[in-house]
C-alpha positions in Angstrom: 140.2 -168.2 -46.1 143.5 -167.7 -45.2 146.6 -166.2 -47.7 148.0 -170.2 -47.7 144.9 -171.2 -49.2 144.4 -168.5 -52.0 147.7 -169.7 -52.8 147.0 -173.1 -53.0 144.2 -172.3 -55.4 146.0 -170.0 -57.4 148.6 -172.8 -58.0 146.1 -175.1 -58.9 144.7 -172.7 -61.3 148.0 -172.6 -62.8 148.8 -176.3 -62.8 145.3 -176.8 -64.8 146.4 -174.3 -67.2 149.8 -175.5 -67.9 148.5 -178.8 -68.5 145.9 -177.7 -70.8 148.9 -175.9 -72.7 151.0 -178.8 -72.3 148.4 -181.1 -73.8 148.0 -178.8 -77.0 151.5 -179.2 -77.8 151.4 -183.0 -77.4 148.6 -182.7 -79.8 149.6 -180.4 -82.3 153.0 -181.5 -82.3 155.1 -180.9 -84.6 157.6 -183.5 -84.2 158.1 -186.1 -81.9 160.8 -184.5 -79.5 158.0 -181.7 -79.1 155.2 -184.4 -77.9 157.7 -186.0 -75.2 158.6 -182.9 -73.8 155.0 -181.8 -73.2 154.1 -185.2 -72.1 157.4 -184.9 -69.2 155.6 -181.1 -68.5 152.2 -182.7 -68.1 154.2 -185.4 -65.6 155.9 -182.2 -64.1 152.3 -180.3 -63.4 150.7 -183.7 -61.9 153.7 -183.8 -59.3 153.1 -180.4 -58.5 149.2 -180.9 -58.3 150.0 -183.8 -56.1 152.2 -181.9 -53.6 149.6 -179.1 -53.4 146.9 -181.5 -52.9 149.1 -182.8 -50.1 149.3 -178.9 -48.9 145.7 -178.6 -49.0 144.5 -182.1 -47.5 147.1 -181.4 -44.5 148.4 -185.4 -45.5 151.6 -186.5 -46.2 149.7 -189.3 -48.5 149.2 -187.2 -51.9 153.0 -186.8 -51.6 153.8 -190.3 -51.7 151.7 -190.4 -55.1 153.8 -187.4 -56.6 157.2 -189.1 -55.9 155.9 -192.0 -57.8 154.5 -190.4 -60.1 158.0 -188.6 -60.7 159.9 -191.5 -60.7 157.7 -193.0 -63.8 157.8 -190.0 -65.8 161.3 -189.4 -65.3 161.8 -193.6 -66.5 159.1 -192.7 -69.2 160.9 -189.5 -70.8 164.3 -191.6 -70.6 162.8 -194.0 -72.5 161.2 -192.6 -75.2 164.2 -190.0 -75.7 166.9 -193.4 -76.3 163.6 -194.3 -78.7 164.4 -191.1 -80.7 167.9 -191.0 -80.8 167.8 -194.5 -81.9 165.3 -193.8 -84.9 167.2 -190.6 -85.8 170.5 -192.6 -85.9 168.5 -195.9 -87.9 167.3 -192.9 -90.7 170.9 -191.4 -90.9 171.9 -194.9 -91.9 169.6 -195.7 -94.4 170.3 -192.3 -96.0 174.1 -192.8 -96.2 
């Protein structure tokens, strides 16, 4: 095995493990802003496990996946950020 493929498998060691981080914080919590930035890591990690399948499979295809894939979480975290900001600024509201 060559030096490119330890690498490769040492990154996807690391993507699984900052997933598996990722996804205890968007369990645990405590808020909500916590939850949507772990779920927009998690999004992060799958792009990068995407490009090093791509690395790894020698095809162009798993890349195409990953740019998709960035594109929705990036539309995904947008969305539920405008979500928070617009129930933080309904519960200011109600309180004044």
């Amino acid at each position: 095995m060559t030096f490119l493929g330890y690498a490769i498998l040492f990154g996807f060691a690391m993507v699984i493990l900052g997933v598996a981080l990722a996804s205890i914080r968007l369990i645990k919590g405590p808020t909500l802003a916590d939850r949507i930035v772990a779920l927009d890591m998690m999004t992060v990690q799958l792009v990068a496990f995407g490009g090093l399948s791509a690395l790894q499979a020698g095809s162009a295809a798993f890349l195409d996946v990953a740019v998709v894939l960035a594109l929705v979480g990036f539309l995904a975290t947008v969305c539920l950020a405008r979500y928070l900001e617009r129930r933080n600024s309904i519960n200011r509201e109600e309180q004044e």
